[in-house]
C-alpha positions in Angstrom: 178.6 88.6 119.6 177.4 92.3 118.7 175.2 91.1 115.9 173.4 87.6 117.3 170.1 88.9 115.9 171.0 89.5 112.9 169.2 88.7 109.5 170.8 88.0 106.1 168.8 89.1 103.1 168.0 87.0 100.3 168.9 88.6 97.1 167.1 88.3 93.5 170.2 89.7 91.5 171.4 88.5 88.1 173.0 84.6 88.5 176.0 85.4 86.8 176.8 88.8 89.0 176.1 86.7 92.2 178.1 84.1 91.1 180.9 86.3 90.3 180.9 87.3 93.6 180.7 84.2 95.6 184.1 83.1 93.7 185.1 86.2 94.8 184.3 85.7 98.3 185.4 81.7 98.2 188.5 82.8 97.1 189.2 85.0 99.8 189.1 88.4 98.4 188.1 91.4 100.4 185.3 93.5 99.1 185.6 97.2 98.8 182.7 99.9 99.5 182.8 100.7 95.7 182.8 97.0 94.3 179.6 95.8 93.5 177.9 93.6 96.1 174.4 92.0 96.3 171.6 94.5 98.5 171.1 91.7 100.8 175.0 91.4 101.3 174.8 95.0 102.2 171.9 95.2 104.2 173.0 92.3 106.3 176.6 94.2 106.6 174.8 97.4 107.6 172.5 95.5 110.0 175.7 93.5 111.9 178.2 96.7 112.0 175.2 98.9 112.9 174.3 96.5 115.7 177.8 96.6 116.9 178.7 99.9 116.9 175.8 100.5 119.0 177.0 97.6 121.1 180.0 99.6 122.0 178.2 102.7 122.7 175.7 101.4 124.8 178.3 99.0 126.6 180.0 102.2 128.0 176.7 103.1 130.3 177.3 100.4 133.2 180.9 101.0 133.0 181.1 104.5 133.6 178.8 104.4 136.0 181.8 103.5 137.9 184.8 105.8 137.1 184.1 107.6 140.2 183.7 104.9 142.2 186.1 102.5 141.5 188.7 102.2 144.4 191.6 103.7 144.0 193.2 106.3 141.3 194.8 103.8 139.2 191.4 101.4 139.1 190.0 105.3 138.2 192.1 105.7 135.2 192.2 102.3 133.8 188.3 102.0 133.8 188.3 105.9 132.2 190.8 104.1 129.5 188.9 101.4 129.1 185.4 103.7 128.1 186.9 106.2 126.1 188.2 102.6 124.2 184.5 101.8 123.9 183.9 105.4 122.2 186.9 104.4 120.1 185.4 101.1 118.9 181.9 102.5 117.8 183.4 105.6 115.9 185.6 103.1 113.8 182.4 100.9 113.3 180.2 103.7 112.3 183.1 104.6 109.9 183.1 101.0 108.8 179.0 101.2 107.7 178.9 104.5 106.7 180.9 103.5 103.8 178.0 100.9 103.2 175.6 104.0 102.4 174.3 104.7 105.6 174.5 107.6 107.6 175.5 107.7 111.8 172.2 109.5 112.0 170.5 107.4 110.0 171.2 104.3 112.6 171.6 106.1 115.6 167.7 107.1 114.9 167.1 103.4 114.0 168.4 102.4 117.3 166.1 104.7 119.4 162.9 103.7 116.8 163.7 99.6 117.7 164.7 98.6 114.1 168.4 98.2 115.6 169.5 96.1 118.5 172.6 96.1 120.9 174.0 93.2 122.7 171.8 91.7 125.4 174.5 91.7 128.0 174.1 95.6 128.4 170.8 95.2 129.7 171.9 94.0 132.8 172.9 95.9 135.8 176.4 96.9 137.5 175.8 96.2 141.4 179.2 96.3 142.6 182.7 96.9 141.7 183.2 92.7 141.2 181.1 93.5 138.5 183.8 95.7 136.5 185.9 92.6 136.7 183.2 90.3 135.7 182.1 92.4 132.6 185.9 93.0 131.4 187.0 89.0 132.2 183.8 87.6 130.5 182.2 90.2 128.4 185.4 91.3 126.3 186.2 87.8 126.7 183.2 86.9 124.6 183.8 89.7 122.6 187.4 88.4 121.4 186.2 85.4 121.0 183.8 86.9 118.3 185.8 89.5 116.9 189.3 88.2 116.4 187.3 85.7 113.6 186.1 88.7 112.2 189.9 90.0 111.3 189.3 87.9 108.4 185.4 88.6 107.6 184.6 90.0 103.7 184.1 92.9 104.5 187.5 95.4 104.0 186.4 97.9 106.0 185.2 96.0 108.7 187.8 93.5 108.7 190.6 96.6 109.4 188.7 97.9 112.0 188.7 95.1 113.8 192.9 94.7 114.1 192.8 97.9 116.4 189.1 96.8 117.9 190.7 93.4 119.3 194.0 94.4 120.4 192.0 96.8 123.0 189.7 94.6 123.3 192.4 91.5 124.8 193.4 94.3 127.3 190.0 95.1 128.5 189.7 91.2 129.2 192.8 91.4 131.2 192.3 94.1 133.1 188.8 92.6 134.2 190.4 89.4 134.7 193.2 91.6 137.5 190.3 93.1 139.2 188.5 89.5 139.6 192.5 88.1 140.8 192.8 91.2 143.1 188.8 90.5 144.5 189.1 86.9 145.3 193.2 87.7 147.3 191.5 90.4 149.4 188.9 89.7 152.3 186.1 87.1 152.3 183.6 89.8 151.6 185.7 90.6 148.5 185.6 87.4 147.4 182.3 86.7 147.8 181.8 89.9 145.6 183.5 88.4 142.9 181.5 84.9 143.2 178.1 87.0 143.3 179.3 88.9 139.7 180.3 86.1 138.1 177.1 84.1 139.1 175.4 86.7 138.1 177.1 87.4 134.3 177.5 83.4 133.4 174.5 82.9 131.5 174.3 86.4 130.3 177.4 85.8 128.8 176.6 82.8 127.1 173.9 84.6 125.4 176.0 87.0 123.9 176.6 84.8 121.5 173.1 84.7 120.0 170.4 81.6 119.7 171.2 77.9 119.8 172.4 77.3 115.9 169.4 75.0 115.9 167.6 78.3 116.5 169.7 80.5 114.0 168.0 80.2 110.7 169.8 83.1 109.0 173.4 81.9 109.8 174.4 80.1 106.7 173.9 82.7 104.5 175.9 85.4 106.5 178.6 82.8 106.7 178.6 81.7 103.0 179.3 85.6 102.6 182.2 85.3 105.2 180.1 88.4 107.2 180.2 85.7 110.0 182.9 83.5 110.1 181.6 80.9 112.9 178.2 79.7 114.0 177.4 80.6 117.9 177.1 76.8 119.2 181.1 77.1 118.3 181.8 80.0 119.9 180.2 79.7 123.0 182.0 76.3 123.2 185.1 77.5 122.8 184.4 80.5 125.4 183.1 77.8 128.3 186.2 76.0 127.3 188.4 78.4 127.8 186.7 80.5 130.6 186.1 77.4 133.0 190.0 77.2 133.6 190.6 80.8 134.5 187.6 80.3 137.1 189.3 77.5 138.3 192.3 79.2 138.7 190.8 82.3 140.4 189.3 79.6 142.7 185.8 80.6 141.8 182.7 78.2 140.9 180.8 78.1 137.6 177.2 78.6 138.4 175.9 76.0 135.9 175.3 72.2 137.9 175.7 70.6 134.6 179.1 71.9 133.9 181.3 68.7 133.2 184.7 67.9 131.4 183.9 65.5 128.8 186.7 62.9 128.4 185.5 61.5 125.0 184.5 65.3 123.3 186.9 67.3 125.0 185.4 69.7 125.5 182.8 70.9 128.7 179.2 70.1 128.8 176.9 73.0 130.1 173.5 73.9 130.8 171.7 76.3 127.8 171.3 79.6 128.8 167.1 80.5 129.6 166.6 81.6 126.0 163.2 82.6 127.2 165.0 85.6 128.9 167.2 86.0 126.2 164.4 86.7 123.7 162.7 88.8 126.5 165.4 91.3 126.9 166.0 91.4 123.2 162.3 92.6 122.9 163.2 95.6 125.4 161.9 93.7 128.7 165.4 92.9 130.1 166.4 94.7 133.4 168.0 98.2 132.2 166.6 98.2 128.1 164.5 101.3 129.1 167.3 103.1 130.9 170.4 102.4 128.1 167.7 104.1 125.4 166.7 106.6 127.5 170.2 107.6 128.2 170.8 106.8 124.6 167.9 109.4 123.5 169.3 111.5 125.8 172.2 112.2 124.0 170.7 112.2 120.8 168.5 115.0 122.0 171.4 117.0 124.1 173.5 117.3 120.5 170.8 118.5 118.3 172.2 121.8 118.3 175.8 120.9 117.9 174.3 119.0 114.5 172.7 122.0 113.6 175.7 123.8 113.8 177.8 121.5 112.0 175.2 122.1 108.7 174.8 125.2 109.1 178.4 126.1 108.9 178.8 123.4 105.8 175.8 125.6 104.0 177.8 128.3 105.0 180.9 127.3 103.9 179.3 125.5 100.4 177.9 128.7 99.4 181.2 130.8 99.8 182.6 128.2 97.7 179.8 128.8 95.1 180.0 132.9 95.1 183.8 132.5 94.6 183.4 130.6 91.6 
């Protein structure tokens, strides 16, 4: 989900080493930050756990935007929960690449520069407070459907960080799933709230899972190296599948004319998502790109001094050591 622009590397290392490590791969093994690992294996790791650390970051700006306003003192809390989670999430995943060779500075400056993404769905605005149930119900929604796979990616660093990531993760969905419940029980203005979010987040939801596979050149090489462990026609399949019950059952309607049960599949048909839009918000043109790096830059620029601190105290420290010795 976090990574759907992502591009393996080829790699021109010895046959024999590379082979070596596809068996190891094949076989299931987990690689470790100090095995050895072909540079486009890494690249394409620091690339997708980059992307998705920044994912979670960024995904916290439409969200908090309404802890003060959320309804009552419990919705309050639970949504404060929710985006200190978030700040959980991207900590763990920075972890998880800086063990790749790469510092949090290092792609924290490549996201404000362009040469890293975030997911397209945080381009999009937060109207109303539907829209807290809508991004937890199908956002994290997408996002387990993603990330639970990626328990078992190749990665042993990324792999563990996702066991905590997705257990948070199937409680965000909940929770956003409650709100929708508790929107469509209340008053017809409510309910129509909850319509208007979900009509709204469909298709952006569908995107989160990257490019038609037809579309995806770079796939098959990520999943050879078990970085990705499904292709996104089969996720996003398995999400309409899933998702089109629960709208059912919150008595809501898919915005998509083409949705249909197919009897001899089984599975839905659906309408493609406008890709055109997709890749237009991926380039920065989407609806709040300018505003999440702005806020993004922001911070970057507001904790300059507490960085500075942080060295100058481990100068400090490093040359105490030294005199002492």
């Amino acid at each position: 989900m976090y990574a759907h622009m992502v591009k393996s590397e080829a790699t021109s290392e010895d046959p024999e080493m590379l082979a070596a490590f596809q068996a190891r791969i094949d076989a299931g093994e987990k690689i470790e930050p100090k095995d050895w690992m072909p540079a486009g294996y890494r690249k394409t790791l620091i690339r997708q756990i980059g992307q998705h650390a920044h994912s979670e970051i960024v995904g916290q700006l439409p969200e908090g935007n309404w802890i003060t306003r959320a309804p009552t003192l419990e919705r309050k809390a639970n949504l404060l929960a929710k985006v200190q989670d978030e700040a959980g999430h991207g900590l763990y995943l920075y972890c998880a690449a800086e063990t790749l060779g790469v510092s949090r500075d290092e792609m924290t400056e490549m996201l404000l520069d362009g040469r890293m993404k975030y997911s397209s769905i945080f381009n999009y605005p937060t109207l109303t407070w539907a829209d807290m149930g809508a991004v937890g119900w199908l956002v994290d929604g997408a996002a387990i459907m993603n990330q639970v796979p990626l328990q078992r990616t190749s990665y042993g660093p990324y792999a563990r960080a996702m066991v905590r990531i997705c257990k948070e993760e199937s409680f965000h969905q909940r929770q956003g799933f409650h709100v929708m419940m508790s929107m469509v029980k209340g008053t017809e203005d409510q309910k129509r709230m909850a319509q208007d979010a979900l009509n709204r987040f469909w298709f952006p939801a569908l995107m989160m899972f990257g490019p038609s596979d037809k579309d995806s050149v770079h796939s098959r090489q990520s999943m050879a190296w078990k970085i990705k462990m499904n292709t996104n026609d089969e996720l996003r399949q398995k999400f309409v599948d899933e998702t089109v019950p629960q709208a059912e059952y919150l008595g809501l309607t898919v915005p998509d004319k083409k949705l249909k049960w197919n009897e001899e599949t089984g599975h839905y048909d659906f309408a493609e998502p406008d890709w055109s839009e997709f890749f237009e918000v991926i380039k920065g043109n989407g609806p709040c790109n300018k505003e999440r790096i702005a806020a993004r830059q922001k911070a970057w620029d507001d904790g300059a001094w507490v960085r500075e601190a942080m060295m100058a105290h481990a100068e400090k420290k490093r040359a105490r050591k030294l005199a002492a010795e």
